[in-house]
N, C-alpha and C positions, 0 to 999 in steps of 0.2 A: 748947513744952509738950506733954508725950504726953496723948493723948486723953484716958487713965484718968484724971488729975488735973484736968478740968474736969467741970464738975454735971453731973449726970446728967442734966437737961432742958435742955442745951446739947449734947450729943450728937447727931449729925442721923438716924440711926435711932432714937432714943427719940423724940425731939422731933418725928419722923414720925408714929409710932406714935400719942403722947399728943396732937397738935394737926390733925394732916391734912399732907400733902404740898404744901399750898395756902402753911402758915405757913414754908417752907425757904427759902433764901434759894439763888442759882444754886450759888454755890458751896457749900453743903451737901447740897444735890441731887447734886455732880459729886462728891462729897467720898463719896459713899451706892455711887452707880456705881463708883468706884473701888477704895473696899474698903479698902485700905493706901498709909501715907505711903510715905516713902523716907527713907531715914538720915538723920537730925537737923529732920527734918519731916515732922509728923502730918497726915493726909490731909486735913483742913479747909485748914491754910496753902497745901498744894500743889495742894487745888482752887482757891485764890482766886488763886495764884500763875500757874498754868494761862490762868487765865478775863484773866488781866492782859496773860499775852505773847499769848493769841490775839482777845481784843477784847470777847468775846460767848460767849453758851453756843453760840450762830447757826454765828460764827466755826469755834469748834471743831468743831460738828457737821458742816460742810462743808470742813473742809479736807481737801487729798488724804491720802493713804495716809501719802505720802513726809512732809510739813509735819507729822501728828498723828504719827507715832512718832518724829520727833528730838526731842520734848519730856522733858523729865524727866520718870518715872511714868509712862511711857506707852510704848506699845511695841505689836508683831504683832497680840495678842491683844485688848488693850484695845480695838485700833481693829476688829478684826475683833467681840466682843461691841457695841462701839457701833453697828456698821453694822446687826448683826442688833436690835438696839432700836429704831434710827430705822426699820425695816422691817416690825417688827412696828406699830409707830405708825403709819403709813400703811395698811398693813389694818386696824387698828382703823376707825379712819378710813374706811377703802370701807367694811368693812364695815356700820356704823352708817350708811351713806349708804342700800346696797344696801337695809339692811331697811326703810327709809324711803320717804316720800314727797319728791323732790329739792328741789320746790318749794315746801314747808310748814314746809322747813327751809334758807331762804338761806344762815343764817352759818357751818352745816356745812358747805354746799355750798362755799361759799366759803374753810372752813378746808380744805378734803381737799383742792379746787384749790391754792390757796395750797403747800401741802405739797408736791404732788408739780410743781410745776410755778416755783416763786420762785427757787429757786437755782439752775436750768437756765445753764447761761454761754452756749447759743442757744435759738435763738426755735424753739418748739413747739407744733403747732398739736394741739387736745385735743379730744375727743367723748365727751360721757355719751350711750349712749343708752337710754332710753325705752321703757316700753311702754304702754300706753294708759291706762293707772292713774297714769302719769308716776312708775314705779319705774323706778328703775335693773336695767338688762339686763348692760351690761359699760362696759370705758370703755378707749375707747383715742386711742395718740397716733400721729395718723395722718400727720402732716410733721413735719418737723424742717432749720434753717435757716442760717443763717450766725448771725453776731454779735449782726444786727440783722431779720433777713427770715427769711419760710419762704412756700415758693410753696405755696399752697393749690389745690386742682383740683377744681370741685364735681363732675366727673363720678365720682370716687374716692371722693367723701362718701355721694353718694348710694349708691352701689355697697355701700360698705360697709353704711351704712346699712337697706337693703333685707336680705345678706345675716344683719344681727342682727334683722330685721322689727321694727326698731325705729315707734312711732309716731309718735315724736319725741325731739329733738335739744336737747341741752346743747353749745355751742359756748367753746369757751374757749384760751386762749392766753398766753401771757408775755411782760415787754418786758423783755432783758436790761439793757436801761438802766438799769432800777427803777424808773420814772415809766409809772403804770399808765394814763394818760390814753390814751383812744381815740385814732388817729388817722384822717383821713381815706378812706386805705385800709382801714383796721379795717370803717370802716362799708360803704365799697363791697361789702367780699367778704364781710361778712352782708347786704345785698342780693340779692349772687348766689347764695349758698348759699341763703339764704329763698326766693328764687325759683324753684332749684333741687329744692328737695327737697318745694317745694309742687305739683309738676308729680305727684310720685307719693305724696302725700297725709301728708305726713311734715312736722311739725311744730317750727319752732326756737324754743323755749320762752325760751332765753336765749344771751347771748354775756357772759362772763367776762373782765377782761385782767385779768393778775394781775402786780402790779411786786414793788417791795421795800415791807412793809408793808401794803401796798392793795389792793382786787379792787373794779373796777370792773364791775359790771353796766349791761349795754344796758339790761334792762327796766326797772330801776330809774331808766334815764334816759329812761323812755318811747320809747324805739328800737324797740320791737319791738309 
């Protein structure tokens, strides 16, 4: 059925418009980004169609280059406008962090990590830092690891650290596995980083692991 022959508050640009972007359903969301079907199906079917062979909206917004344009509807462009959306989303994202206080605002804290750090396929090691307000300064990823590891070096933490005269430190990381549960070493090397960077008066506020799903915090487990 072509679009024009269903109600008008079935439509998912109307149905936008008139309810919020809250009431769309993924595939009318994907159906909106799209724009137009393809011969003998209206872009509501081929977004639902879409969201079928790739799994998820998730799915699709992380597949490579090569996987997102053999799709039907989809093609150079589409994935090239999509990469610049999920991009601007993640600055939103900083930026609403940046203007904020990091720590009066966990779940943000925790969505921006989450974002830039869940669908990593290695382990990356992450730093907010800090100024004595506990605003965010900048944020950077300062290792990056195999599959399952990333060698951390507190003397490089500090270094940096000092160079953004940060007063303290948001620590966070990813487990490609998706299981975001601390492990043993997690805790040792925010020990040594703690210990580290308490030597030149620099503060680690928190340590984040972010899997598929979940962001654990230390503080919140009383670790820090």
């Amino acid at each position: 059925m072509k679009l024009k022959h269903l109600p008008t508050e079935s439509l998912p640009r109307e149905k936008l418009l008139c309810r919020g972007a809250h009431a769309l359903t993924d595939a009318e969301l994907l159906a909106i980004f799209l724009r137009t079907g393809i011969t003998g199906m209206n872009v509501v079917v081929l977004a639902d169609m879409l969201l079928q062979e790739f799994g998820s909206l998730r799915a699709l917004f992380s597949s490579s280059q090569r996987d997102f344009c053999q799709h039907k509807g989809l093609g150079m462009a589409k994935y090239v406008q999509l990469q610049a959306v999920l991009e601007m989303s993640q600055r939103y994202l900083a930026e609403t962090l940046q203007r904020g206080d990091a720590l009066t605002s966990p779940q943000q804290t925790k969505l921006y990590l989450s974002s830039r750090l869940r669908d990593r396929q290695r382990e990356a090691f992450y730093l907010l830092f800090l100024d004595n307000q506990h605003r965010v300064i900048c944020d950077e990823i300062l290792f990056e690891g195999t599959i399952d590891a990333a060698s951390v070096y507190p003397r490089e933490v500090v270094k940096r650290s000092l160079y953004h005269n940060a007063a303290a430190v948001i620590l966070a990381h990813n487990h490609p596995s998706g299981v975001a549960e601390p492990s043993q070493a997690d805790r040792r090397i925010t020990v040594r980083l703690t210990d580290a960077l308490g030597l030149v008066d620099i503060r680690v506020l928190d340590h984040f692991v972010v899997g598929d799903g979940e962001v654990v915090s230390f503080a919140e487990r009383g670790w820090l």
